[in-house]
N, C-alpha and C positions, 0 to 999 in steps of 0.2 A: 454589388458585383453582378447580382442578374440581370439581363436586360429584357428586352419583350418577349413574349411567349410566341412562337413559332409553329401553321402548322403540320403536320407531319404524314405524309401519306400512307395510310393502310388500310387493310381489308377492311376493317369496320367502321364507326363513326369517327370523325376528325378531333384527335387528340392536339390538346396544347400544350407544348412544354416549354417549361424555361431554360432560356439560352445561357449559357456563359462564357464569353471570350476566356481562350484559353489565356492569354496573355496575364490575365487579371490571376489565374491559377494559378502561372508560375513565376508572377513576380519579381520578372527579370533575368528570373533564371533560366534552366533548363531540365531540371530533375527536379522533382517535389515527392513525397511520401503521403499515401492519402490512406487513412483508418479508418477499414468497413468491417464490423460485427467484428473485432479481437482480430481481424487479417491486416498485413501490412501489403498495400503497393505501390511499386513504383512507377510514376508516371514520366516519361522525358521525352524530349524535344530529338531526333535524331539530326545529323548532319544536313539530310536531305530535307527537316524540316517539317516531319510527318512526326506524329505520338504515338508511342508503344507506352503500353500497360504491363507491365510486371509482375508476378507476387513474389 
């Protein structure tokens, strides 16, 4: 699911991070639930096709 590490502009030395097509996140769907440290969020696809994060 991850693909190449990308880098990333900021003040200090050049960080690599790894990418993930959203697509692959949401599996066709549009809402997924995603568990960080005992919190629940919501992540979805809006209409206009941009991602809002929820808790």
């Amino acid at each position: 699911m991850l693909q190449n590490a990308v880098a990333v502009p900021s003040a200090g030395p050049a960080l690599s991070l790894p990418v993930v097509e959203s697509a692959g996140l949401m599996a066709g769907g549009r809402e997924i639930v995603i568990q960080h440290a005992g919190q629940s969020y919501r992540l979805r696809v809006t209409r206009a096709n941009k991602l809002i994060l929820t808790k």
